[in-house]
C-alpha positions, 0 to 999 in steps of 0.5 A: 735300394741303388748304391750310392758313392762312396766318399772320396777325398778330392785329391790336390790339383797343386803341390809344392813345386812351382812351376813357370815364370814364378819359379825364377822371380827369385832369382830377379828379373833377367834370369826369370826372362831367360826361364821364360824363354826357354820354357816357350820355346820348349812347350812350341815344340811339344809335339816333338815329345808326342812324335818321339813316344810314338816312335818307341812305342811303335818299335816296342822299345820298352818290350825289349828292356823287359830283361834289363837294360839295353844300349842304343845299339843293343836296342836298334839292332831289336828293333830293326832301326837305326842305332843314332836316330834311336838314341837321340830319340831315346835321350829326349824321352827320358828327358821327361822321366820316359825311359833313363839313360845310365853312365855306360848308355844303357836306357832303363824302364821307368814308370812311365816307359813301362806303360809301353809295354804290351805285357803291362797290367795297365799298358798305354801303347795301343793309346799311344800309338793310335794319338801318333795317327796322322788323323790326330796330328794332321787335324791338330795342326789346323787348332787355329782354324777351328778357332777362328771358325768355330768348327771341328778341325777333323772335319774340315781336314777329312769332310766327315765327323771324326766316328764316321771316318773311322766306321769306313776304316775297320783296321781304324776303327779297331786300334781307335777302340782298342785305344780307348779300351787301353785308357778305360783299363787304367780308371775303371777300378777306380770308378768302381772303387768311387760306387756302392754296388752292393744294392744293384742287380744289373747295370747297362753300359752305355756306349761303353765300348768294349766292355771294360768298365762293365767287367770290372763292375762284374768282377768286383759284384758277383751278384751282378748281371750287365749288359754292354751297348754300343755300335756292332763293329764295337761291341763285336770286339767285346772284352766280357767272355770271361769264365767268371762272367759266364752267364752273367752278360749280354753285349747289344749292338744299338744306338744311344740316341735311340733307345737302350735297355731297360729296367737296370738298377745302374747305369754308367756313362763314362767318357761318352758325354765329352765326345757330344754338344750339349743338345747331343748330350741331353738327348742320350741323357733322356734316352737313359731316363726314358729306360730307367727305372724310378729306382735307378741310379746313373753314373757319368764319368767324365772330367771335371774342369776345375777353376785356376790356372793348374795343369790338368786333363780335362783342359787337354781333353777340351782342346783335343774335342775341338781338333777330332770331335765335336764334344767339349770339356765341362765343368761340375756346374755345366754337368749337373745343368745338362743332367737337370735339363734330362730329368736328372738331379744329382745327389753326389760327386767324387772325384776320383782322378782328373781323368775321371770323376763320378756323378751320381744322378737319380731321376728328378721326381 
C-alpha cells in the first residue's frame, strides 16, 4: 500500500510580537497616529527594499563577504560599483536584517544575506534576481489595472501569457527555471519529511520543473524509481544525473493537459496548481486520475491561505498570480473542492511551511 502523511504539527501563523497600529495604542492615540504614519509610508515604498536586494544580489555582494567582513569601499572596489551608492544601499538592507553594518563600517553576513550567496546549501540569488526582471515589476506596477479588469497585468503589459513569453525568450526562460528550482531546493526535504514513501515503488513528477523535488524523494528512498514531466526547454535542464540515481529515472518532455505517465504509486503536484484557473486545474487534475492507479496516492503542494489578518505566503503569492499568471492562491476548503471535482477524496493535510502544505489525495471510489 501507498504511504501515507506523516503527522505534523501546524505551525503558528502568530507570535508574541505585536505588529501595526496595535503596537502603539498604549502609548495613546497621538503616538499610535505617528506609528501609522510612518509605517504606511514606509510599506508605499516597499519596492525599494525589493530593488535594493536585486542589487546586491546582482553585484554578489554576500560572495565577497564569504571571508569575513568588508567595508563599502572594500566591497565596491569587488564589485566594480560605486562606493556611496552601494553603502547607502547596503545601509537600508540591514535595516531589515539583510546583511549588518559594525561600528567601524563593516557589513557582515546575516542569515538572510547568506541565502545570497551562489555557494549556499539553499541559495535564493537566482530567485532574487530573476523577481528583480522588469517582467515582474513592470506587470506589478499595472496591480491597479488587473483590478479594475479583472485580468492578468502580464498580459496586458506583454500581449501574451506570462509562460508564452519566456518559451520565446530562452535566456528567460532558463533564470525563470533556474529560479524556481532555487525556491524548490529550500521545501522539498520538507515536503519529503511531510510523506511516508516507504510503501511506494515509483513516483511521477508533474510539472516538476527541473527535477528537484523528484531528487530528494529518490535520494531519501533508494528503493524508488521516478519519472520527471514538464515542457522539453524544462526538463531538458533536469537536475536528476546524480551517480546515486543512476538508472533510477527517466525525465519526459509532455504536456500536463494532455496526458502523463501511468501506473505510479505516487504522484507530486507541487507549486503548479496556483499557476492555473481553477477549470485549468481540474483538467490537469483528471489528466492525473485518468493515469493512476487505484492504488495511487497524489500529492499537492501548494500554499494554504488561512483566515486572519496575519502575514503569510500565500496572500503574497495570491496577488503576485494576479500581476504575472493567470493562477490564484486557495484555501484548504477551495483545494479539497477542486480535488473533489477530479475524482479526488483527500484523506490528510500537513502543513509543513506557508510556502508549502501537503495534501494527500486518493482517487474517490
Amino acid at each position: 500500500m501507498a504511504g501515507t502523511l506523516r503527522e505534523t504539527a501546524v505551525p503558528g501563523l502568530a507570535d508574541d510580537t505585536v505588529h501595526g497600529a496595535d503596537a502603539g495604542q498604549d502609548a495613546g492615540p497621538a503616538a499610535a497616529a505617528a506609528q501609522a504614519t510612518d509605517e504606511l509610508l514606509e510599506l508605499s515604498l516597499g519596492y525599494l527594499y525589493s530593488a535594493a536586494l536585486n542589487t546586491a544580489a546582482r553585484f554578489r555582494i554576500a560572495d565577497h563577504l564569504t571571508g569575513g567582513p568588508r567595508t563599502a569601499g572594500e566591497l565596491a572596489a569587488a564589485a566594480g560599483v560605486d562606493d556611496a551608492y552601494l553603502y547607502r544601499v547596503l545601509r537600508l538592507l540591514a535595516t531589515k536584517g539583510v546583511f549588518r553594518e559594525d561600528e567601524e563600517g563593516g557589513f557582515h553576513l546575516t542569515p538572510s544575506a547568506r541565502l545570497l550567496r551562489t555557494d549556499a546549501e539553499q541559495s535564493l540569488r537566482d530567485y532574487v534576481l530573476v523577481r528583480g526582471e522588469p517582467v515582474f515589476w513592470q506587470s506589478a506596477a499595472q496591480l491597479h489595472e488587473a483590478v479594475r479588469t479583472g485580468t492578468n497585468a502580464f498580459e496586458s503589459v506583454r500581449g501574451v501569457p506570462f509562460y508564452d513569453h519566456i518559451a520565446a525568450d530562452p535566456e528567460l526562460g532558463r533564470a525563470f527555471n533556474s529560479s524556481m528550482a532555487a525556491f524548490s531546493q529550500v521545501l522539498s526535504n520538507k515536503v519529503v519529511d511531510a510523506f511516508d514513501f516507504s510503501g511506494c515503488r515509483s513516483a511521477v513528477d508533474v510539472g516538476g520543473g527541473r527535477g528537484g523535488l523528484l531528487r530528494t524523494v529518490l535520494l531519501r528512498n533508494p528503493h524508488m524509481t521516478g519519472t520527471l514531466l514538464d515542457l522539453e526547454p524544462v526538463v531538458a535542464g533536469h537536475e536528476l544525473d546524480l551517480p546515486e540515481l543512476a538508472g533510477r529515472w527517466t525525465a519526459v518532455a509532455g504536456d500536463f493537459f494532455a496526458s502523463v505517465p501511468s501506473g505510479a504509486d505516487v504522484y507530486l503536484l507541487k507549486h503548479v496548481l496556483a499557476s492555473w484557473q481553477d477549470d485549468e486545474c481540474v483538467r490537469i487534475l483528471e489528466t492525473c486520475r485518468a493515469a493512476m492507479p487505484a492504488h495511487g496516492r497524489l500529492l499537492v503542494v501548494n500554499a494554504l491561505i488561512p483566515p486572519g489578518n496575519e502575514p503569510h505566503a500565500g496572500k503574497t503569492g495570491d496577488v503576485l498570480m494576479m500581476t504575472v499568471l493567470n493562477g490564484r492562491g486557495r484555501t484548504r476548503a477551495e483545494y479539497e473542492a477542486l480535488l473533489a471535482a477530479s475524482g479526488f477524496t483527500v484523506v490528510q493535510v500537513s502543513d509543513t511551511s506557508s510556502h508549502a502544505s501537503v495534501i494527500e489525495a486518493v482517487p474517490a471510489g
